[in-house]
VMD Tcl script that draws the C-alpha trace (Angstrom):
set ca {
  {21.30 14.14 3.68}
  {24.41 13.57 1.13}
  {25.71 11.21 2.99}
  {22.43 9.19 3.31}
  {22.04 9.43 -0.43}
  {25.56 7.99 -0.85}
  {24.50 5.21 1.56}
  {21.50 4.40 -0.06}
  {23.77 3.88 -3.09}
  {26.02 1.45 -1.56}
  {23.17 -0.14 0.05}
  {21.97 -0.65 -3.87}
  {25.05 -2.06 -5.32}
  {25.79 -4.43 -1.91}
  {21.74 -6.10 -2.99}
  {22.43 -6.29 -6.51}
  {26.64 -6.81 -7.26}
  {29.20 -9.03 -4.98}
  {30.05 -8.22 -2.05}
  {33.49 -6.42 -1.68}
  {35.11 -4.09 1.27}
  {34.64 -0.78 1.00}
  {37.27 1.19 2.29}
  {36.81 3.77 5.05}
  {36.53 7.31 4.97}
  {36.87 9.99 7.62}
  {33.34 11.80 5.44}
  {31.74 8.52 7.03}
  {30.94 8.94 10.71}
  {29.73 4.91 10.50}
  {32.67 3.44 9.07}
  {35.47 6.20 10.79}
  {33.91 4.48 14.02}
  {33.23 0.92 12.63}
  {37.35 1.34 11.81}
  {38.24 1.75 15.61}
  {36.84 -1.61 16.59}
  {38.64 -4.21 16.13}
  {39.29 -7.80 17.28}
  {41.32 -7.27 19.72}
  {39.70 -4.41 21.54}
  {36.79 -6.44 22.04}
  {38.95 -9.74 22.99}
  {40.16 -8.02 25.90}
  {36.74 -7.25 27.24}
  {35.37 -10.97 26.28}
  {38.83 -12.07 28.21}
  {37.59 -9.82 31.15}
  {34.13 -11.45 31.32}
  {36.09 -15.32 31.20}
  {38.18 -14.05 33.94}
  {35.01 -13.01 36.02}
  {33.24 -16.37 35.17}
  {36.43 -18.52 36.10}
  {36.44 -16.57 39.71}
  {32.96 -17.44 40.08}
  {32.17 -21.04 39.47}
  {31.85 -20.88 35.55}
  {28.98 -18.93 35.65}
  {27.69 -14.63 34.93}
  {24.13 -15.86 35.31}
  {21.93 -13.39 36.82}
  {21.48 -13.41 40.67}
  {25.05 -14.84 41.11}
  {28.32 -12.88 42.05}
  {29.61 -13.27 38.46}
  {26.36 -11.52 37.20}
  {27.40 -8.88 39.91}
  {31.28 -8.53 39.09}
  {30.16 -8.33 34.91}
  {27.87 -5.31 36.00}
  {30.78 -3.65 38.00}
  {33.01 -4.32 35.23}
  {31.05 -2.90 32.15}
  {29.58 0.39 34.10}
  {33.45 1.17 35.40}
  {34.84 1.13 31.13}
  {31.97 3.27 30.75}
  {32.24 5.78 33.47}
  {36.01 5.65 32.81}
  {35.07 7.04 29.12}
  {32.95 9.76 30.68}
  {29.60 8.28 30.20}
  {26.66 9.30 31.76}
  {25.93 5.77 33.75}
  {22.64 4.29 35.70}
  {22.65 0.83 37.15}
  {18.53 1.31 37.52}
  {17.46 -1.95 39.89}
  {14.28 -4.12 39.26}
  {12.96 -7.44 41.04}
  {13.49 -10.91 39.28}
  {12.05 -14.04 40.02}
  {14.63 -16.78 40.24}
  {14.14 -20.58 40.65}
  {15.54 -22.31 43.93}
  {14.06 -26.02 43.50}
  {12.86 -27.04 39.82}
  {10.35 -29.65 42.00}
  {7.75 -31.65 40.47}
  {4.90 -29.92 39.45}
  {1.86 -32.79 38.75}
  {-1.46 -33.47 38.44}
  {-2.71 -36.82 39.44}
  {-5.86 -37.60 37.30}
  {-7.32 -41.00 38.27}
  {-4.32 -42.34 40.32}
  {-2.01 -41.46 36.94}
  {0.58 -38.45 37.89}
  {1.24 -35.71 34.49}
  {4.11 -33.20 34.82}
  {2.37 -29.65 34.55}
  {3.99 -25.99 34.09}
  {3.92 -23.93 37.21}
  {2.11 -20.27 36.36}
  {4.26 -18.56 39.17}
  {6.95 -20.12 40.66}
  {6.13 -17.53 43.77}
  {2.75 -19.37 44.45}
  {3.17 -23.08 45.39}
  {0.53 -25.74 47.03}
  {0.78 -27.43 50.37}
  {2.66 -30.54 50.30}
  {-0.04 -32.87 49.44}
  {-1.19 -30.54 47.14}
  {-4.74 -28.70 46.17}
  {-7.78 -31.00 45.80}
  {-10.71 -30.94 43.98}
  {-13.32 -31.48 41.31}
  {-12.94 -30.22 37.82}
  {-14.97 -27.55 35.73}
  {-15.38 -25.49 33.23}
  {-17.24 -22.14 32.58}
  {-20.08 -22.16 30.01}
  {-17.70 -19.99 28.21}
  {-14.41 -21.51 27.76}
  {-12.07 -18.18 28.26}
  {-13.28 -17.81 31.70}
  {-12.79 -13.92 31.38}
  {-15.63 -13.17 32.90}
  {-17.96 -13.96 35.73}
  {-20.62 -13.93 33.03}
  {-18.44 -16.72 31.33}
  {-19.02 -18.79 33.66}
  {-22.86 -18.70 33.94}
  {-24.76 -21.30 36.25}
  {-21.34 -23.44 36.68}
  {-20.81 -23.36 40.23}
  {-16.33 -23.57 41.08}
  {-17.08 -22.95 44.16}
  {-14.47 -25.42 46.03}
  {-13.51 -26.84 42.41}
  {-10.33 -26.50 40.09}
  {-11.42 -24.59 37.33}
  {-10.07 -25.57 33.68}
  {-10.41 -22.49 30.78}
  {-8.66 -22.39 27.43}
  {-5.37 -19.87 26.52}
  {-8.05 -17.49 24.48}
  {-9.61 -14.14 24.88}
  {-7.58 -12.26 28.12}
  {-4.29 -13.00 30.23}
  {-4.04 -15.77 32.77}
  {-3.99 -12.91 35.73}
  {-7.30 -12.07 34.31}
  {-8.43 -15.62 34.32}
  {-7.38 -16.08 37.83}
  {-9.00 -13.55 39.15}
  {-11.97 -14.13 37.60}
  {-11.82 -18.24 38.49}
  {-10.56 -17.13 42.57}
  {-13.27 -14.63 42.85}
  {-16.08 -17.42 41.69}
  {-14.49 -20.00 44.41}
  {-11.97 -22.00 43.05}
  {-9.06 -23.37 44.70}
  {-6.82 -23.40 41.67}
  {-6.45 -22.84 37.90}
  {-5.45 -25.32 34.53}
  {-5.39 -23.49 31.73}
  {-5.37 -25.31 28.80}
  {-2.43 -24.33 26.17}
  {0.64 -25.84 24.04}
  {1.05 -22.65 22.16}
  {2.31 -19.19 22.42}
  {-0.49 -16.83 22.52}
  {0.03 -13.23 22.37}
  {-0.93 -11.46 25.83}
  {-1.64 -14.65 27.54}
  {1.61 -14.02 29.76}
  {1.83 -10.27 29.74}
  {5.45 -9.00 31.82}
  {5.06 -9.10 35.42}
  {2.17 -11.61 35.29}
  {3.33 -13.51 38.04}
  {2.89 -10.95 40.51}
  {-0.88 -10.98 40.15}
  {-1.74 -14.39 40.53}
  {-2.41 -15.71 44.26}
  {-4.05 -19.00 43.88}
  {-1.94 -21.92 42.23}
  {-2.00 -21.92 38.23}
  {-0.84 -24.46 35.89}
  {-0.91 -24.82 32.57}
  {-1.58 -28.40 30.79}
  {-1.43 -29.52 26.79}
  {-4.39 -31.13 25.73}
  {-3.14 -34.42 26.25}
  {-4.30 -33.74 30.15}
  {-6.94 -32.07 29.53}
  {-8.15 -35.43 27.50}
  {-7.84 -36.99 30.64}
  {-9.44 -34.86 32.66}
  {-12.47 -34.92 30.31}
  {-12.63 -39.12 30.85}
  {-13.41 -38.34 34.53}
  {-15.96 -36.78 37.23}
  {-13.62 -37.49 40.02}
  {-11.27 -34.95 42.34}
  {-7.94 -34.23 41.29}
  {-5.23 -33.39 42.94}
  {-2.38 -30.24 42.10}
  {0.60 -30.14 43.66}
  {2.92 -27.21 42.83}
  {6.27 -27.13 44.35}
  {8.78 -25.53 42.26}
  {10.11 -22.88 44.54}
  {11.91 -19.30 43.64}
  {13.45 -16.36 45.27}
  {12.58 -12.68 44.41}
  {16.04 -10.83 43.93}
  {17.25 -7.27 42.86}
  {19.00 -7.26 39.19}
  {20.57 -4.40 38.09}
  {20.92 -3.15 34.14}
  {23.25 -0.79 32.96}
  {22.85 1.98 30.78}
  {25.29 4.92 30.04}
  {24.56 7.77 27.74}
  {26.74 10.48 26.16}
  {26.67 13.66 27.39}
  {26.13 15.18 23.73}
  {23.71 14.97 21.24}
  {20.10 15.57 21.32}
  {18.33 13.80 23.76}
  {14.92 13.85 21.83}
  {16.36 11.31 18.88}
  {18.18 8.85 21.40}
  {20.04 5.59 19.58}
  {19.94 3.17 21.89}
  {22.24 -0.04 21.48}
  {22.25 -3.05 23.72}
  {23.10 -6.57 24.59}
  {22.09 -8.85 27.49}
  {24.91 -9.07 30.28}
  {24.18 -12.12 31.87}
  {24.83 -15.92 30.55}
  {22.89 -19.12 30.93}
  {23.07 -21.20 34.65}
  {26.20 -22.92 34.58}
  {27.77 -21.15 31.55}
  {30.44 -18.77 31.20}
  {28.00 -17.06 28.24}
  {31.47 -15.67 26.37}
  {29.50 -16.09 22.80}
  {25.97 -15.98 24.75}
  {25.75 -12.98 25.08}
  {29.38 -12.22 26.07}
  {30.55 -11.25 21.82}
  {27.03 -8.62 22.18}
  {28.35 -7.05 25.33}
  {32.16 -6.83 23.95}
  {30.76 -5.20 20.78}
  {28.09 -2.72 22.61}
  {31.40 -2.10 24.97}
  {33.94 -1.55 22.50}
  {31.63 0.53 20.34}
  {30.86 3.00 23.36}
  {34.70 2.77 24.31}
  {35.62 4.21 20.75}
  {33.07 6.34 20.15}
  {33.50 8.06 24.29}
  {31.16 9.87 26.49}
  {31.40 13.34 24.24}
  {31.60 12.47 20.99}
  {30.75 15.41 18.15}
  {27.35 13.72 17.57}
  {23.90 15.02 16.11}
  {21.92 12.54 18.45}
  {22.83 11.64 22.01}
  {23.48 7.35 22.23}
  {22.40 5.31 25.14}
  {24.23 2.36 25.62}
  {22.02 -0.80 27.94}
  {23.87 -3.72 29.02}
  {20.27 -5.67 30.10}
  {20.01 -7.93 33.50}
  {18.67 -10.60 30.89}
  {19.92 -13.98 30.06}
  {18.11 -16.83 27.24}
  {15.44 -17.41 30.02}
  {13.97 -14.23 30.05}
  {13.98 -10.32 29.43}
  {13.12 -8.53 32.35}
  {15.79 -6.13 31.90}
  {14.37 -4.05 29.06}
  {11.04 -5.35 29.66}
  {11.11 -3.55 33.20}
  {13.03 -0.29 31.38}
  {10.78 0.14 29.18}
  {8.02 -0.07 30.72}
  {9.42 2.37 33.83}
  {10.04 5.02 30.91}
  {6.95 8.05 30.73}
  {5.74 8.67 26.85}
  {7.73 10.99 26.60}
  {11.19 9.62 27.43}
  {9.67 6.55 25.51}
  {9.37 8.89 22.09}
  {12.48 10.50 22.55}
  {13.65 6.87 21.76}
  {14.82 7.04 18.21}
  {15.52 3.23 17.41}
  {16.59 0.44 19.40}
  {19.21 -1.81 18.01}
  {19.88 -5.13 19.72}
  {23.37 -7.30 19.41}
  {23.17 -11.11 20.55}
  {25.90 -13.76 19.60}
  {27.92 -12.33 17.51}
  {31.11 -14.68 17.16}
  {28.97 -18.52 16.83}
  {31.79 -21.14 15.94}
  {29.25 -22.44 12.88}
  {28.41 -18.93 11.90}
  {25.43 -17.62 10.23}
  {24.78 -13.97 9.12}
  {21.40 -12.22 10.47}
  {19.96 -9.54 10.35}
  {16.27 -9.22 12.05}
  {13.64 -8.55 9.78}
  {12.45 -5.71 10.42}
  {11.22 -5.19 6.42}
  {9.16 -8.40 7.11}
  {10.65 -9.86 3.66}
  {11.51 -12.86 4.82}
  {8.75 -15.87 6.65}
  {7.00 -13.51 8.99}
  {6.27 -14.29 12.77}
  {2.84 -15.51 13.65}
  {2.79 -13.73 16.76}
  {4.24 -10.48 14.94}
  {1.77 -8.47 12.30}
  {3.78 -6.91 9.86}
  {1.61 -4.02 9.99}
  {2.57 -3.89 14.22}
  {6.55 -3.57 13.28}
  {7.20 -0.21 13.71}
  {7.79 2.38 11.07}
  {11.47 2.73 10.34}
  {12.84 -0.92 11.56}
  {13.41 -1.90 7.54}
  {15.64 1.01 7.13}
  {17.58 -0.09 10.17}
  {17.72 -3.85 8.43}
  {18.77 -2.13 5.69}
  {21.79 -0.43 6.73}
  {22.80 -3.74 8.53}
  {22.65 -5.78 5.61}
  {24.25 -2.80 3.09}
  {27.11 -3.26 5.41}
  {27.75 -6.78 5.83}
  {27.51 -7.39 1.82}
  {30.02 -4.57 1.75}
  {32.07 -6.92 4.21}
  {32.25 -10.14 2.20}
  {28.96 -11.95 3.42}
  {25.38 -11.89 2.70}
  {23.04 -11.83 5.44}
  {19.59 -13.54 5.48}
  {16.62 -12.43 7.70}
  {15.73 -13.66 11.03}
  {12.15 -13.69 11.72}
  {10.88 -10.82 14.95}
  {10.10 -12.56 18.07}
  {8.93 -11.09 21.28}
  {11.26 -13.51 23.02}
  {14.21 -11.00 22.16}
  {15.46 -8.26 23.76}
  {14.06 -5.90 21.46}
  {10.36 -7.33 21.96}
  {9.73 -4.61 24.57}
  {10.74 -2.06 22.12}
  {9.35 -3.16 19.61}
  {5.65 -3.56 21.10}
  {6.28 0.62 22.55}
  {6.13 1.17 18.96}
  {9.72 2.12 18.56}
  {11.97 0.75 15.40}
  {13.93 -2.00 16.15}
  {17.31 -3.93 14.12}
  {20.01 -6.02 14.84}
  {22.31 -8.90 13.70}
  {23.16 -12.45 15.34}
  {25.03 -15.08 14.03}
  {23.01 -17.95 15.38}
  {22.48 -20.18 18.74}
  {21.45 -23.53 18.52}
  {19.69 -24.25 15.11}
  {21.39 -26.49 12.94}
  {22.75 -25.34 9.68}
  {20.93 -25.83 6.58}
  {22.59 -26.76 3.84}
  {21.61 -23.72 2.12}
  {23.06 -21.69 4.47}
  {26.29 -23.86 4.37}
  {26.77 -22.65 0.49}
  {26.12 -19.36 1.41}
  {28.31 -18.59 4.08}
  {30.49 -21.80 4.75}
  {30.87 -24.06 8.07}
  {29.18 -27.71 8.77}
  {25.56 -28.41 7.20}
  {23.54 -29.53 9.94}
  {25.76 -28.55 13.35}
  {24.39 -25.87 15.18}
  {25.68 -22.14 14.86}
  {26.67 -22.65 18.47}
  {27.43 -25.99 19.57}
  {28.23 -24.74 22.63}
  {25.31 -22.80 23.28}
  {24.23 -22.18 26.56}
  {26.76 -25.20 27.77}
  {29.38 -25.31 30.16}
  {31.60 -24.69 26.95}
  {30.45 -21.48 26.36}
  {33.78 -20.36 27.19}
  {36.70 -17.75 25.72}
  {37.77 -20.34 22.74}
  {34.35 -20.40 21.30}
  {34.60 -17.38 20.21}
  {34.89 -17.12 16.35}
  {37.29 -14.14 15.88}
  {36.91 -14.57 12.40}
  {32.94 -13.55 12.55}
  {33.71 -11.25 15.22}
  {35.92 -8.63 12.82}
  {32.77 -8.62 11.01}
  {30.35 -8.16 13.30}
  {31.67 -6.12 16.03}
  {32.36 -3.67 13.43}
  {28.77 -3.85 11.99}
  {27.47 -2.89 15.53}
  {29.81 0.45 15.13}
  {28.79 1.51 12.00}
  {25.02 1.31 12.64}
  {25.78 3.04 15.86}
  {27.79 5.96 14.49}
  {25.82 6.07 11.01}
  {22.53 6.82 13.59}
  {24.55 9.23 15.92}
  {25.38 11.57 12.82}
  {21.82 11.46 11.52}
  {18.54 9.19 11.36}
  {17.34 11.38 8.48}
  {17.62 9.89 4.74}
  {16.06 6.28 3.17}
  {17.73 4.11 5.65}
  {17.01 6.85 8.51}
  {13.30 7.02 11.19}
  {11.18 9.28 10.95}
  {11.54 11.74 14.59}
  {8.96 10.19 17.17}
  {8.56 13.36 19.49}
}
mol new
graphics top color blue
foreach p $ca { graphics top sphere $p radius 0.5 }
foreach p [lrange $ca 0 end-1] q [lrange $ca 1 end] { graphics top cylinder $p $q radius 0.2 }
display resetview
């Protein structure tokens, strides 16, 4: 608890005075660890990953051999520190042919979004009539009232349930396929896994086609031929063999890169931190609370990696989760300084309720941010989304923090003043490019970050009591 209280202190003075170093002492478990990782510890893993891209075509994208060889390389450091280490296996839907998904209303063709790329139409496509329930949601059979599909495409908004729901709803009346009308992102509408429930082709159109579709009584036709494999991904995760497994820290970063991109910033800087941090700290450390360390089978497309973890852990191995604290990009050439918002002080997420982030997530953001003002740079926040890594986490109700350093947003100038770099270049020019290689990594950032990911990390191991601490979920 003293040592919390002297953290909340520093925390104080970092929000209010300049930012300075403060120098490290062995009483600190956070900073005694944060002191062991260094540049070039974590450069030698980053070179590793390069290596393992340059053998295989440029690329650690999952479902290719480089995804593969990055796996093999990060579980052998770990089991080679005495970790505790799972490579746990779940399916992944990856695209073979992007095709040409249309819908040809009156003789004019409109590019549509694919539902599931595991359920296409015969080549010349689905034809048919268009309507719509009596009740736009089509939830229900009720919703539909005397509106007969049978035969039809059916057209429903984004509103009310998911689009498996609205399938099965539209199939079971007699359709032959599905437009669901939506430009937005709406909360539930593509729950994880969704694709595995529908049967009968989906699309989704903006309103632009569904204005068309409203000018005309005649048959349409769908045609749906992107095509995609199902393939086994594997994640990693290696625990210590100390510590109490009831108030697990969990820290993690997404292993694989972009198609055709080494990934060496994206996510390759998260991994070397998460790696280097688990390297120092070793498989038995003198810890209070056991740490799990998840290298996720996840790249900027998607996150099925935690998304299947999570939701393959029972309620209780879910509560013995004490926090979960997420690393991605941390070395952008054009560097910002984030830390997610888990105190909801900054422009919230429309698709996030404060009141739904979990209880403890602002005294992760906290201890972030007390330590990067302590290291010479003042973070901002970065709004919650469910597109991260941590949006499995965080909707099981456990807290959630992390930094970045930024992908492909511009600069502001704002942000230039604040922490330097080009106003109006992206934190990452490179991002998710064929550049993405071993010299765009900002070594500069990364003696700042890396070490920010090993004092959260150890600070947590000691204790997750005190301001900046969560409360026990058991």
């Amino acid at each position: 608890m003293r040592r919390f209280a002297a953290l909340a202190l520093v925390l104080a003075v970092a929000a209010c005075g300049s930012p300075q170093q403060a120098p490290p002492s062995a009483a600190d478990p956070g900073r005694e660890l944060a002191g062991k990782v260094t540049v070039d510890g974590m450069r030698a893993h980053l070179n590793k990953l390069s290596d393992i891209a340059t053998a295989n075509k440029g690329s650690r994208a999952v479902g290719t051999p480089g995804y593969d060889a990055s796996v093999d390389y990060v579980a052998g450091v770990l089991r080679d520190k005495g970790f505790d280490v799972q490579t746990p296996e779940f399916d992944k839907v990856v695209q073979t042919d992007l095709g040409d998904p249309t819908l040809t209303v009156s003789g004019r063709r409109f590019p549509v979004t694919q539902a599931s790329l595991l359920v296409t139409t015969p080549a010349t496509g689905v034809k048919g009539v268009t309507l719509r329930p009596q009740k736009a949601a089509g939830c229900a059979a009720a919703d539909y009232g005397t509106v007969n599909v049978k035969g039809a495409i059916a057209i429903v908004d984004d509103t009310g349930c998911s689009v498996v729901a609205k399938h099965d709803v539209a199939v079971a009346e007699g359709a032959v396929g599905l437009l669901v009308v939506s430009d937005r992102a709406v909360p539930g509408l593509f729950p994880p896994g969704y694709y595995e429930g529908l049967k009968s082709p989906v699309a989704i159109i903006d309103k632009d086609v569904d204005a068309q579709l409203r000018r005309t009584t005649a048959p349409v036709q769908l045609t749906l031929d992107a095509k995609a494999n199902v393939i086994k991904v594997r994640n990693i995760v290696g625990q210590t063999k100390t510590g109490d497994v009831h108030h697990v820290v969990v820290a993690g970063a997404h292993l694989g890169s972009a198609q055709h991109s080494p990934g060496i910033n994206d996510d390759g800087s998260g991994v070397a931190a998460v790696l280097e941090t688990a390297a120092q700290l070793g498989g038995s450390p003198t810890v209070t609370n056991a740490v799990r360390f998840a290298f996720w089978g996840s790249d900027e497309s998607g996150v099925e990696g935690p998304t299947k973890y999570v939701a393959g852990l029972d309620k209780e191995h879910v509560a013995d989760i004490a926090m979960y604290l997420n690393f991605d990009m941390l070395a952008s050439q054009n560097a910002g300084y984030f830390t997610y918002d888990g105190d909801q002080s900054g422009q919230p997420s429309p698709a996030i309720p404060a009141a739904s982030v979990p209880p403890g997530s602002a005294g992760v953001e906290r201890t972030f941010a007390g330590y990067l003002n302590l290291a010479g740079v003042r973070p901002a926040d970065m709004p919650l989304s469910r597109a991260g890594d941590y949006g499995p986490f965080l909707a099981a109700g456990i807290p959630i923090g992390g930094i970045t350093t930024g992908a492909s947003q511009p600069k502001s100038a704002v942000q230039a003043r604040l922490w330097g770099g080009k106003e109006g270049v992206a934190f990452d020019p490179n991002y998710r490019t064929p550049r993405d290689g071993i010299d765009n990594v900002n070594s500069e950032t990364l003696g700042i970050t890396g070490p920010a990911v090993a004092f959260a990390v150890g600070t947590y191991a000691a204790s997750i009591d005190g301001p900046n601490g969560v409360k026990p979920r058991g």
